[in-house]
TILOFI-316233 format. One line per 8 residues: number of its first residue (from 1); their letters; for each residue x, y, z of N, C-alpha, C. Coordinates in pm, whole numbers, plus 50000, padded with zeros to 5 digits. Example, Ala and Ser with C-alpha at 12.3 -4.5 7.8 and 13.67 -1.06 7.14 Angstrom:
1	as	51319/49431/50780/51230/49550/50780/51320/49670/50780 ~ 51285/49775/50708/51367/49894/50714/51290/50003/50787
//
This chain:
1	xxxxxxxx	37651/87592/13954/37680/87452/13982/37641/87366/13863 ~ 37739/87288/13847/37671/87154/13714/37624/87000/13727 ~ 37591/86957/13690/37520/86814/13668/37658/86714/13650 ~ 37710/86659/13727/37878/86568/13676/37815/86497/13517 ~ 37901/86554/13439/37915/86431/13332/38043/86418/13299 ~ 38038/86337/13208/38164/86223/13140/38177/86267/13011 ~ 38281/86205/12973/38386/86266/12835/38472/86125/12858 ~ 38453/86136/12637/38507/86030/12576/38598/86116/12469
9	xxxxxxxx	38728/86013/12415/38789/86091/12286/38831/85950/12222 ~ 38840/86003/12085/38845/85930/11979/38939/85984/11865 ~ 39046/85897/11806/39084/85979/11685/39050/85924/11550 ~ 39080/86045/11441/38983/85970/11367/39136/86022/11248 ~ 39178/85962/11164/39259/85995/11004/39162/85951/10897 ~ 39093/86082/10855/38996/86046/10703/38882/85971/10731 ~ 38898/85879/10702/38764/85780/10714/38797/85649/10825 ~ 38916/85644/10882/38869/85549/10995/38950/85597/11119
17	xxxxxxxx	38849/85564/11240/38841/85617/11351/38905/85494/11480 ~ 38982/85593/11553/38989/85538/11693/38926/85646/11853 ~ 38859/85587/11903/38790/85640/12030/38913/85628/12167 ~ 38897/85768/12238/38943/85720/12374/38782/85778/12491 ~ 38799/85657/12576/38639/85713/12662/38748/85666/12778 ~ 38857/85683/12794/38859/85621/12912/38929/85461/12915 ~ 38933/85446/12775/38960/85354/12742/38945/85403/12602 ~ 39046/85258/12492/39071/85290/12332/39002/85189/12261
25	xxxxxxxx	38931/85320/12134/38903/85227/12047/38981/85236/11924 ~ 38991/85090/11782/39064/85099/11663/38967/85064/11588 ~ 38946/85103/11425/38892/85080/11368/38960/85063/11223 ~ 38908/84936/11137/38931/84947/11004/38857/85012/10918 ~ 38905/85041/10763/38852/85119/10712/38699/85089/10686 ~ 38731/84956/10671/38635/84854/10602/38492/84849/10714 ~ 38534/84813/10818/38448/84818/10949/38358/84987/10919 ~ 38408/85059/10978/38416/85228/11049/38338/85162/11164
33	xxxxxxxx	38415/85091/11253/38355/85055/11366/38455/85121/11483 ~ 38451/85129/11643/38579/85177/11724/38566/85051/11836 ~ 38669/85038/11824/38760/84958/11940/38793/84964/12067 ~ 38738/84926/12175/38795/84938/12283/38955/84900/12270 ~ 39111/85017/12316/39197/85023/12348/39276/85047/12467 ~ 39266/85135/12525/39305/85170/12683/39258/85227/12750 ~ 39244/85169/12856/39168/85218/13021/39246/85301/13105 ~ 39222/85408/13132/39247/85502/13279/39169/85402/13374
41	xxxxxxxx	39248/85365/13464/39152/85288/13608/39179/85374/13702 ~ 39135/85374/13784/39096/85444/13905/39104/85602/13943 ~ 39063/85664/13844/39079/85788/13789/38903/85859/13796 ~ 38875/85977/13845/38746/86073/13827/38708/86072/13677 ~ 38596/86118/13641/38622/86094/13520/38665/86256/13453 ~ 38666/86194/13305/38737/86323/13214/38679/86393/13148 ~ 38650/86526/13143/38580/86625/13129/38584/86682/12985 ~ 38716/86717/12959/38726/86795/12845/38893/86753/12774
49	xxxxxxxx	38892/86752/12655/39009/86713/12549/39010/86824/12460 ~ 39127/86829/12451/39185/86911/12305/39319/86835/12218 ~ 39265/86805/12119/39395/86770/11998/39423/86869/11941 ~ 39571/86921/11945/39635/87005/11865/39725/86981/11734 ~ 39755/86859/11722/39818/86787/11603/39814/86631/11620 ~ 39851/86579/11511/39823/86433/11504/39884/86406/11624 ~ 39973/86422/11713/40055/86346/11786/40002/86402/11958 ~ 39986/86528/11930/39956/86628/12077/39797/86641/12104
57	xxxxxxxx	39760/86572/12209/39601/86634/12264/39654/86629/12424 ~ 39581/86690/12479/39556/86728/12634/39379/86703/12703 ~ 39359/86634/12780/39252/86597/12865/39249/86666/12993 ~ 39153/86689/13054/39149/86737/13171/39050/86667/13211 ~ 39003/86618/13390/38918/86571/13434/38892/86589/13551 ~ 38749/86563/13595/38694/86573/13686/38766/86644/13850 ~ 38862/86549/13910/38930/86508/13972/39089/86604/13993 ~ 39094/86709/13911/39218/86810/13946/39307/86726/13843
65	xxxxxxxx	39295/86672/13748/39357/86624/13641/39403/86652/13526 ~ 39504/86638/13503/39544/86690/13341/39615/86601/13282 ~ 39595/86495/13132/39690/86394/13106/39723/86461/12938 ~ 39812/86436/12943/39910/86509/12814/39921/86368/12726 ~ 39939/86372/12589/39978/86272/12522/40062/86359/12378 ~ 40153/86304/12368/40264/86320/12202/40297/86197/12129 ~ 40221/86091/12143/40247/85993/12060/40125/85993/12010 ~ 39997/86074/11983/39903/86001/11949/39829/85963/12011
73	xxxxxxxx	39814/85954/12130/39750/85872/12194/39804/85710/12268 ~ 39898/85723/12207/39912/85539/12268/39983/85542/12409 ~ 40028/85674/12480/40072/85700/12594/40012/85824/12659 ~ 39996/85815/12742/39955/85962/12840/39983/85958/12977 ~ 40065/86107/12999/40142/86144/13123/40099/86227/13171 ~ 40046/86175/13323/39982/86319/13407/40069/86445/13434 ~ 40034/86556/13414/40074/86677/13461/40113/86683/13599 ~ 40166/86785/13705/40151/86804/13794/39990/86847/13869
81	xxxxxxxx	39945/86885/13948/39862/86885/14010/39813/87068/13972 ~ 39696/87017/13905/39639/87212/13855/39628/87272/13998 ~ 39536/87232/14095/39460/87310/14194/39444/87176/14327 ~ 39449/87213/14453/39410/87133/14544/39237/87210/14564 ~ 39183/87264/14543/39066/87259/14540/38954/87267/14459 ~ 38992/87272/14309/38933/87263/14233/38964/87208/14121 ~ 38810/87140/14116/38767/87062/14033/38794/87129/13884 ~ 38831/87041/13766/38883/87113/13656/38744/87073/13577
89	xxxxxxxx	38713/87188/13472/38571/87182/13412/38616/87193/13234 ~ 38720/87221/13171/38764/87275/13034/38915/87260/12997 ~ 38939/87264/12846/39075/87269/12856/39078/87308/12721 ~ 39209/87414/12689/39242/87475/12550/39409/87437/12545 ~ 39457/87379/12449/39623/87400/12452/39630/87424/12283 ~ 39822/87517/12324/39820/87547/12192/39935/87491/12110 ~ 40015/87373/12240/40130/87321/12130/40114/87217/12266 ~ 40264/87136/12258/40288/87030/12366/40306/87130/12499
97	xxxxxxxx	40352/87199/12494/40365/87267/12640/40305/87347/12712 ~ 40199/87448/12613/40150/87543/12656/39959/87523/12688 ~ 39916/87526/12796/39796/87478/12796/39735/87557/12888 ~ 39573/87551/12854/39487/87628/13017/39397/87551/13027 ~ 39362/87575/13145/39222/87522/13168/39152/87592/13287 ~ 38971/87554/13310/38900/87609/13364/38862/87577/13491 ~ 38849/87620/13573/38842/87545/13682/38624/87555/13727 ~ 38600/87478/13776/38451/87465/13792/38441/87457/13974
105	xxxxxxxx	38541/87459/14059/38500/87479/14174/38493/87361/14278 ~ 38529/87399/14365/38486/87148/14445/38394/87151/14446 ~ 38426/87019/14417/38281/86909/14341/38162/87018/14255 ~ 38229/87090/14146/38165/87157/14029/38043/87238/14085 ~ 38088/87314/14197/37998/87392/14288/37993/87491/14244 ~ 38104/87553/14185/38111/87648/14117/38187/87767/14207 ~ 38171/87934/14165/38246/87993/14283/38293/88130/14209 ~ 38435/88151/14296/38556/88218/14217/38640/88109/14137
113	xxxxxxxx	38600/88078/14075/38689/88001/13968/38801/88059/13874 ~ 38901/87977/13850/39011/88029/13808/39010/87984/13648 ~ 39136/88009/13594/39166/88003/13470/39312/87992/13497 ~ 39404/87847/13463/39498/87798/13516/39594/87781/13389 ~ 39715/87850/13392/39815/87805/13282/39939/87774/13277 ~ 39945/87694/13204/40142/87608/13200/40219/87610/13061 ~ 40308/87632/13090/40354/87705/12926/40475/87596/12923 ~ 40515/87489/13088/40619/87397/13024/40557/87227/13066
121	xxxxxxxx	40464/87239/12965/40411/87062/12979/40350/87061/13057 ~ 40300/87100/13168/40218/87103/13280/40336/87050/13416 ~ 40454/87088/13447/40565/87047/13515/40465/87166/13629 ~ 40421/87303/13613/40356/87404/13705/40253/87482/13627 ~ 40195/87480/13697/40041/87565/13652/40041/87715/13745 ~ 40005/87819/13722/39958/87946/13737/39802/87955/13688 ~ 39774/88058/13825/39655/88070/13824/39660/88229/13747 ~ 39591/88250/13666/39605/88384/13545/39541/88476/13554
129	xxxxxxxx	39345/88432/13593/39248/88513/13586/39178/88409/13729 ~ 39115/88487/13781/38978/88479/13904/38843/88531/13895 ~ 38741/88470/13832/38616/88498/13822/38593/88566/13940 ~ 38468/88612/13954/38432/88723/14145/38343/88611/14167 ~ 38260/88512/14105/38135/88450/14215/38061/88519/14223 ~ 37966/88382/14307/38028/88321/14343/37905/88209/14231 ~ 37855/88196/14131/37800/88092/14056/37859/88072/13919 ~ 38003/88147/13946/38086/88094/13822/38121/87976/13762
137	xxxxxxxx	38156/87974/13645/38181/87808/13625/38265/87782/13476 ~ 38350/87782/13460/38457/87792/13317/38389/87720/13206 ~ 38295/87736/13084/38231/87597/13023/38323/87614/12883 ~ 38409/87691/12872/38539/87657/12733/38645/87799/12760 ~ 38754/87733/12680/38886/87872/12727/38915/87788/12512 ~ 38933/87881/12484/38921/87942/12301/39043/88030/12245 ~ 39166/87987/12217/39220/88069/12140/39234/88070/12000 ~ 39258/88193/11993/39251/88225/11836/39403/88204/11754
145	xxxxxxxx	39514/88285/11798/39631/88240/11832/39732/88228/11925 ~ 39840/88240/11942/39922/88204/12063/39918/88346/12160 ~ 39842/88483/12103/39817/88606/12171/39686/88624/12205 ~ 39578/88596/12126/39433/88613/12161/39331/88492/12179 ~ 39333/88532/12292/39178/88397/12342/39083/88480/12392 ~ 38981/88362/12454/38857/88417/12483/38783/88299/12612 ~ 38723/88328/12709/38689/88249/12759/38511/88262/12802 ~ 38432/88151/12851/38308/88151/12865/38310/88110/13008
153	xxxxxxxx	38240/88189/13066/38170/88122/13200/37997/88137/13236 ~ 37981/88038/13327/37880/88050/13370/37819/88181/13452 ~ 37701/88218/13455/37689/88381/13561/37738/88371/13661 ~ 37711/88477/13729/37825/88465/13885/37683/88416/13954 ~ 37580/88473/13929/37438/88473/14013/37313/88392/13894 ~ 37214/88335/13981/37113/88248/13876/37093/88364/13791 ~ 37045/88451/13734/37009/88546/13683/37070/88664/13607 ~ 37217/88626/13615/37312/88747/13630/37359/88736/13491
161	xxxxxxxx	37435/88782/13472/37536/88757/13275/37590/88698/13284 ~ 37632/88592/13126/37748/88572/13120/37861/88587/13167 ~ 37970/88560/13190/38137/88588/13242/38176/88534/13113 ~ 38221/88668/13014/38336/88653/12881/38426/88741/12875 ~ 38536/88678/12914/38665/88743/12978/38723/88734/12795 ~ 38830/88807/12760/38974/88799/12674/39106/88852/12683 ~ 39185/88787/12615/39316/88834/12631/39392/88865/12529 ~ 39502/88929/12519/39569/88958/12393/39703/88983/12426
169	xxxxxxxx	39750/88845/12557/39844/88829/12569/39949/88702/12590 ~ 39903/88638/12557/39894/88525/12546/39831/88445/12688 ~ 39738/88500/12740/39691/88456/12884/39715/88490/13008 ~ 39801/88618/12967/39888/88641/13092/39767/88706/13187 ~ 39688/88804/13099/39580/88836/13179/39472/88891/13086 ~ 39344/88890/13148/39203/88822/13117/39134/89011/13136 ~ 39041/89037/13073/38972/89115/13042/38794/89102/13035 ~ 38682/89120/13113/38597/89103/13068/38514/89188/12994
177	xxxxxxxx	38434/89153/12873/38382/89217/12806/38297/89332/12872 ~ 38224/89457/12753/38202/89514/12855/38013/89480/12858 ~ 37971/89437/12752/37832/89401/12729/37818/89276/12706 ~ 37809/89131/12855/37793/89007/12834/37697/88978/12781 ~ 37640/88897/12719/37508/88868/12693/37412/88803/12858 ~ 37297/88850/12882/37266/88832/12970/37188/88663/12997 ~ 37143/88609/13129/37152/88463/13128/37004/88489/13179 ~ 36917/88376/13115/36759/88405/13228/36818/88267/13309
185	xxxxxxxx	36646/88338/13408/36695/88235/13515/36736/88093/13506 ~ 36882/88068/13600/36932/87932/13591/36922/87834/13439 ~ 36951/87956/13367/37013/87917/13231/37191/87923/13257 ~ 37216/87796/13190/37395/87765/13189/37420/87722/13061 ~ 37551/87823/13037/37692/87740/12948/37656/87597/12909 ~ 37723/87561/12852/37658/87376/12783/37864/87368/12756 ~ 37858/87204/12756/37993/87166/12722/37980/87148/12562 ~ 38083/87110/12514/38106/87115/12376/38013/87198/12263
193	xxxxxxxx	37983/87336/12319/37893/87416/12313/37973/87563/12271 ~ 38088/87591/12289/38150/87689/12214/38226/87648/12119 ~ 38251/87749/12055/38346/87748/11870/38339/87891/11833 ~ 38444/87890/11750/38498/88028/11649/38504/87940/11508 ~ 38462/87966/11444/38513/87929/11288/38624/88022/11227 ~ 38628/88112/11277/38744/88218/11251/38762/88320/11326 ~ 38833/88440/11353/38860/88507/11423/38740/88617/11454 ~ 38641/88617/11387/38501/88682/11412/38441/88628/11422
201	xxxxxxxx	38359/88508/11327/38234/88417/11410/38225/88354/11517 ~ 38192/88325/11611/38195/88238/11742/38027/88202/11759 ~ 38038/88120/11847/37859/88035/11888/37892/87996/12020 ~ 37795/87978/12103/37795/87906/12231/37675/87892/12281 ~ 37601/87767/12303/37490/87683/12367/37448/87694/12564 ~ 37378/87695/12539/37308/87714/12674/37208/87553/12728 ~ 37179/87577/12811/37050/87468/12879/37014/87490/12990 ~ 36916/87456/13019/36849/87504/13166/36785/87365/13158
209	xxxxxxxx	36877/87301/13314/36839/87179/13358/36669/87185/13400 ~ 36611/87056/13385/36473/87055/13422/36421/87036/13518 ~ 36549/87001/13652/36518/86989/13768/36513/87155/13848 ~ 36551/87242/13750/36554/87372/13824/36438/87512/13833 ~ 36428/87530/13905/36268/87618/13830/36333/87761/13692 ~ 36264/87778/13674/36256/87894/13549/36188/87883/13428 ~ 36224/87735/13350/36117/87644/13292/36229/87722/13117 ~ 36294/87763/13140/36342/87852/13023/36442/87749/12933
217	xxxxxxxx	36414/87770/12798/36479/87693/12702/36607/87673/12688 ~ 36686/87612/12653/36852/87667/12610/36851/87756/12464 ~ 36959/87810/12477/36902/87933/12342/37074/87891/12292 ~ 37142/88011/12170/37232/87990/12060/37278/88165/12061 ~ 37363/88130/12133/37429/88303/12093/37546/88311/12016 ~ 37547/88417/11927/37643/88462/11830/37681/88572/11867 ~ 37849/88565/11783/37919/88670/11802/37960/88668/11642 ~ 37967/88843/11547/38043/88839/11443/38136/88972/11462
225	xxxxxxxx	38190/88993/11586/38288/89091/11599/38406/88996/11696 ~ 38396/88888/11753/38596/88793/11761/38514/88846/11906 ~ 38365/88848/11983/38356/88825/12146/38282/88904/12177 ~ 38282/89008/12076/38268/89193/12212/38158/89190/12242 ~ 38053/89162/12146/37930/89162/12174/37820/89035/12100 ~ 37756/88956/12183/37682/88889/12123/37522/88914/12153 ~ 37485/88800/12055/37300/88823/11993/37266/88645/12009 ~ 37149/88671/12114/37070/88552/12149/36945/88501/12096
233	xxxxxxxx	36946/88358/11994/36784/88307/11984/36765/88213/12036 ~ 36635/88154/11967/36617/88079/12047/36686/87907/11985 ~ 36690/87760/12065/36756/87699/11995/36665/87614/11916 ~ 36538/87660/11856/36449/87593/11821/36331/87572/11923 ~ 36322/87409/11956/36154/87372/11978/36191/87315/12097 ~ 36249/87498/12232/36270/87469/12318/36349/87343/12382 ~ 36443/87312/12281/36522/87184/12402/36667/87268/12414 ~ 36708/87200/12530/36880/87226/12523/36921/87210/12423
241	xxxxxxxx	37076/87306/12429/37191/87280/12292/37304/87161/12412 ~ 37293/87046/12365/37461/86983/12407/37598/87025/12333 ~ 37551/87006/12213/37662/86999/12099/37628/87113/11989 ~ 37715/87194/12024/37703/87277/11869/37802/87346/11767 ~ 37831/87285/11649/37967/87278/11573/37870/87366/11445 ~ 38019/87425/11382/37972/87456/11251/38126/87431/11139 ~ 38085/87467/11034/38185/87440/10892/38190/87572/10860 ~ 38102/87659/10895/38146/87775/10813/38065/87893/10887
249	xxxxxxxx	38038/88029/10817/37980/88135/10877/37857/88122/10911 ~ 37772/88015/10816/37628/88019/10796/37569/87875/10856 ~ 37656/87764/10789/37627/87611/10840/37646/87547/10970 ~ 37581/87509/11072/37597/87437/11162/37528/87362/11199 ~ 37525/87251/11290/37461/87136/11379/37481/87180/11488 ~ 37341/87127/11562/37345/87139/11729/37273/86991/11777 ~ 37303/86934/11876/37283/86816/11942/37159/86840/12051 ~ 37094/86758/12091/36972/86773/12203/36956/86660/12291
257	xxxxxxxx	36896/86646/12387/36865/86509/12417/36747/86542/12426 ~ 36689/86572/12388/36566/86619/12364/36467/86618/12196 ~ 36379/86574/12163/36316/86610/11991/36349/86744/11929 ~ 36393/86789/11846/36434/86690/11754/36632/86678/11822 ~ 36702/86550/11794/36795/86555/11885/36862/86588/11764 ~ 36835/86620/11664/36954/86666/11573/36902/86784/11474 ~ 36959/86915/11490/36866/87058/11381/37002/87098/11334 ~ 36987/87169/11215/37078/87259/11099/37064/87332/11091
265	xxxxxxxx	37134/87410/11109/37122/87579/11035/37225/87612/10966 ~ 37137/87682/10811/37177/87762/10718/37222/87913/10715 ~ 37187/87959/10853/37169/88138/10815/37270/88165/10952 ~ 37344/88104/11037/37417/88180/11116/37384/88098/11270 ~ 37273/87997/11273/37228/87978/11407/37096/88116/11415 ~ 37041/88179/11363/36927/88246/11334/36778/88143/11333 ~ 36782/88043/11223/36685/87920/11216/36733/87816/11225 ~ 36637/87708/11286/36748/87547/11299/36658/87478/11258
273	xxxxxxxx	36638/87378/11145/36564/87297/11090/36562/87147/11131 ~ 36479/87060/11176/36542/86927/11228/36589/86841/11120 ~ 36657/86756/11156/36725/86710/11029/36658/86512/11084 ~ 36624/86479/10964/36526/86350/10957/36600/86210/10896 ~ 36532/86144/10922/36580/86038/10842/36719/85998/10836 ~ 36767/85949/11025/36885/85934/11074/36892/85809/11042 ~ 36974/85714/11041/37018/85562/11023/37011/85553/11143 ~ 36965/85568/11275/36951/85487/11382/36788/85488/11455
281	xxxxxxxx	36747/85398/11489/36645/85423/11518/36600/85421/11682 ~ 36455/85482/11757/36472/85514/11886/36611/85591/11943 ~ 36633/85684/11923/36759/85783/11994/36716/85872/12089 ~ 36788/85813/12192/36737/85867/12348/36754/86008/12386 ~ 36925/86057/12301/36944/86144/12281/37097/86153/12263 ~ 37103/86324/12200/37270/86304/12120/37361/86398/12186 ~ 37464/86405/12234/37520/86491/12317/37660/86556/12277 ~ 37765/86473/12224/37895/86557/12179/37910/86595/12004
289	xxxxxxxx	37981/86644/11988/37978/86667/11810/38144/86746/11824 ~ 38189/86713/11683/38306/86778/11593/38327/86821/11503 ~ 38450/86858/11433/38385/86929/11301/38506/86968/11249 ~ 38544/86934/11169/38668/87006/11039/38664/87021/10942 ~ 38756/87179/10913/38722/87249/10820/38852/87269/10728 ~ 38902/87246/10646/39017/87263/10530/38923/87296/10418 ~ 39068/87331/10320/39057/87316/10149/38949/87266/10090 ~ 38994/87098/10164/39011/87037/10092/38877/86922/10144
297	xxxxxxxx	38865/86946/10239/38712/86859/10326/38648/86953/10458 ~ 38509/86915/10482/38448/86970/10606/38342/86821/10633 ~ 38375/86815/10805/38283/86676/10823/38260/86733/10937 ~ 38132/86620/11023/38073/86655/11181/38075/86504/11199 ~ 38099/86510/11325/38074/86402/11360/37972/86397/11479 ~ 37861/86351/11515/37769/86332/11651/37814/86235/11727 ~ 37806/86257/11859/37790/86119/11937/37637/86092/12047 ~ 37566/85984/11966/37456/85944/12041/37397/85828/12156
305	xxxxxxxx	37326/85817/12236/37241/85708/12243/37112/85646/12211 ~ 37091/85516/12196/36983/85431/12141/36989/85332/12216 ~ 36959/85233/12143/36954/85092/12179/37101/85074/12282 ~ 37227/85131/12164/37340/85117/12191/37385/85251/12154 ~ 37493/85303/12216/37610/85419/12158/37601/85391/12010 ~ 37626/85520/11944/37668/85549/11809/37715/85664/11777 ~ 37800/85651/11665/37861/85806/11625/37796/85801/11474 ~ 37747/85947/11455/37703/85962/11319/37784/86075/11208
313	xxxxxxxx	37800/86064/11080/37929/86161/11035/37875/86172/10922 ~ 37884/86331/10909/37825/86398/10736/37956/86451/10673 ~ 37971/86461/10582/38062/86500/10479/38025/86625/10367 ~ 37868/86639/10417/37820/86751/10285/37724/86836/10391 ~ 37747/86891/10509/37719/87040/10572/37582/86969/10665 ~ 37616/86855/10686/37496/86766/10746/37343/86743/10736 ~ 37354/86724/10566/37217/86703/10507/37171/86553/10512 ~ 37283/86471/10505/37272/86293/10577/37406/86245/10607
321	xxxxxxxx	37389/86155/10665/37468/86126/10760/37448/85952/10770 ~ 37620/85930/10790/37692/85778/10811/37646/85729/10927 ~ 37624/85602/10974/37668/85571/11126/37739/85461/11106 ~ 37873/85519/11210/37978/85447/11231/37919/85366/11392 ~ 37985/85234/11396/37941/85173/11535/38067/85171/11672 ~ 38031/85167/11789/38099/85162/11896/38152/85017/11935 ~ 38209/84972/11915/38256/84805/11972/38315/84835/12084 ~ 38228/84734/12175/38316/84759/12306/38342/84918/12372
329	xxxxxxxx	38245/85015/12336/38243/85133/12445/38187/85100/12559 ~ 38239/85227/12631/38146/85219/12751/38024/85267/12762 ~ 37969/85213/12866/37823/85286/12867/37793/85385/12893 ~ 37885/85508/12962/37916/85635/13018/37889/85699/12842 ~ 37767/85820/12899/37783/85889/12803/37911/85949/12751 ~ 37938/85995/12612/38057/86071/12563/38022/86235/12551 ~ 38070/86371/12674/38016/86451/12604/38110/86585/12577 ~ 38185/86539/12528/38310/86642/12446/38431/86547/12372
337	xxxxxxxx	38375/86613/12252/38489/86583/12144/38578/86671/12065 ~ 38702/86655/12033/38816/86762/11953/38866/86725/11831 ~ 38877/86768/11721/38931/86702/11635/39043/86812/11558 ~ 39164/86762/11498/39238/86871/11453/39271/86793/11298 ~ 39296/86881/11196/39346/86851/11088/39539/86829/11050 ~ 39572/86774/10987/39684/86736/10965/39749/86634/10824 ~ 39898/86683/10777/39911/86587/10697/39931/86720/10523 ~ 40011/86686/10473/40039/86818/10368/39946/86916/10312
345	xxxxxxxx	39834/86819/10313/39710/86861/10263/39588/86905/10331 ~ 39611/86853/10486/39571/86886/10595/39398/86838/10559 ~ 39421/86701/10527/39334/86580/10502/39331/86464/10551 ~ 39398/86471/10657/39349/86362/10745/39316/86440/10913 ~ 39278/86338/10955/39193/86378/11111/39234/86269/11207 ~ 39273/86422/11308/39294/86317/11446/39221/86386/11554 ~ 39131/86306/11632/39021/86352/11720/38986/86294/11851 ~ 38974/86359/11945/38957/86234/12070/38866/86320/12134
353	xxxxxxxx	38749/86245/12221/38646/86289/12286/38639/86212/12443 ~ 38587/86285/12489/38595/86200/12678/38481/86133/12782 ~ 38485/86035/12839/38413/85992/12897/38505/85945/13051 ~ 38433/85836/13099/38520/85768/13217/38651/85690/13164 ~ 38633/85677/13023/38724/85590/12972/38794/85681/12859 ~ 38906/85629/12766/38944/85680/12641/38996/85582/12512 ~ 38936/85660/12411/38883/85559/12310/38974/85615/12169 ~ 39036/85538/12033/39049/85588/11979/39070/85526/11866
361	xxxxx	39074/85629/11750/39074/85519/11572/39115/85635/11456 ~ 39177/85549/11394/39279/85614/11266/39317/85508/11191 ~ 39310/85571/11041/39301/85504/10952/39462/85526/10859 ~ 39579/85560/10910/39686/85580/10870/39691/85648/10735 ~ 39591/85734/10726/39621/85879/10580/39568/85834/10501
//
């Protein structure tokens, strides 16, 4: 079972950004501030986003929801209806038509949860794969290309393994590994907490809520064989992982709401160093993050709270870091963000992250 949170998205081209939370933000270059733009009203909120090109991202939410967009963002059209009983928890797509997502169970109870796919726009969804339960829970669906993915779930039981299913068919059907990595007690999956940097490295974050007994840390597991088998540490100085992105085999950031709310690692997710001397001060704590990788640039972006919302963005493997400001967000935390590369040079960025609202900003190349 999970804790309900919220999801914001934002797009970003190069250096200036637009947010969707549920509502849109715009930003000039000059600013790097985001804009409140458009509101979803009367809508559950939104869980998880994926941008697949400047023009194509897909949202999923709370509520049995799926909203598609091909302009960019400045329009979005609901899908047909994934599931009448479950609540949607994830979402992976790999062009305008073809998409999955995870299902988390009514009201994110968790269960036999499915793994749901539509290959024409979301006009019908198929159910593909069925977790057994019953403390399953979908926390990312990952492909590599239009034949091999990978998916994460929560254990079936407080105590039990992982659920890391794959496929190598384009989804048609799901496989679980044969050595999950195992879960201590009422340790869970984390959102914006899996990634592949390539077809062998992968990472995925854990947390163990504090209302639950076990008392056990969130930890950082790796994979350098593309799933089959992963290796667990710890995520540092005992806090949860929210957010954990990397640039490459060795470099990554992980998010906390917890001290230190922002650590680096150099060696794989092996050691995580806290990283100091943020431009914001009092931070309550930091929860979504992004990350792109070309030729030609690699950036992260955080999303935090303080006083007020802020997003923070490194450009050099996150040794310091910008803060860009929120105008007019909402107060709903943001905690999953997507960003995809694009453009000849595949140097500019378009990115959107989710909350109750949706938010977004681009700086036209």
């Amino acid at each position: 079972m999970k804790t309900l949170r919220l999801l914001l998205s934002f797009v970003a081209q190069r250096n200036l950004f637009v947010a969707f939370v549920c509502c849109v933000l715009i930003a000039g270059i000059a600013e790097a501030q985001w804009q409140l733009q458009t509101t979803f009203s009367g809508n559950p909120p939104l869980v998880s986003v994926k941008t697949v090109t400047r023009d194509v991202a897909w949202v999923c939410g709370f509520g049995r929801i799926v909203y598609r967009t091909t302009d960019a963002g400045n329009n979005w059209t609901p899908t047909s209806p994934v599931s009448s009983s479950e609540d949607l928890s994830c979402i992976e797509a790999l062009d305008a038509n073809t998409a999955f997502v995870g299902g988390g169970g009514s009201g994110w109870s968790g269960g036999a949860v499915k793994i749901y796919r539509t290959t024409n726009a979301g006009a019908s969804w198929q159910a593909v794969y069925t977790a057994p339960g019953p403390g399953n829970f979908w926390n990312a669906i990952h492909f590599f290309d239009a034949q091999n993915g990978i998916a994460e779930s929560d254990p079936a039981n407080p105590a039990g393994s992982f659920l890391i299913v794959k496929t190598t068919d384009g989804g048609t059907t799901w496989t679980p590994i044969a050595n999950p990595p195992v879960a201590n007690s009422n340790e869970f999956g984390a959102f914006n907490s899996f990634q592949f940097i390539d077809a062998q490295n992968g990472w995925f974050g854990t947390t163990h809520p504090p209302f639950l007994p076990g008392g056990n840390a969130g930890r950082v597991f790796r994979t350098t064989n593309g799933g089959t088998t992963w290796t667990g540490v710890s995520s540092g100085n005992g806090e949860t992982v929210n957010a954990l992105r990397f640039i490459s085999p060795t470099i990554g950031i992980r998010t906390s709401d917890a001290p230190p709310f922002l650590s680096r690692t150099t060696d794989g997710g092996q050691t995580w160093t806290a990283v100091n001397g943020l431009p914001v001060a009092n931070i309550q704590g930091m929860f979504a993050g992004a990350s792109v990788v070309t030729a030609t640039m690699n950036q992260f972006w955080v999303y935090g709270q303080a006083s007020a919302p802020f997003i923070l963005t490194s450009t050099n493997g996150g040794v310091t870091w910008t803060q860009q400001s929120i105008a007019g967000a909402a107060s709903h935390p943001i905690w999953h963000l997507s960003a995809a590369t694009f453009g000849a040079a595949n140097d500019s960025v378009q990115a959107f992250g989710a909350t109750l609202d949706i938010n977004s900003l681009s700086n036209g190349g």
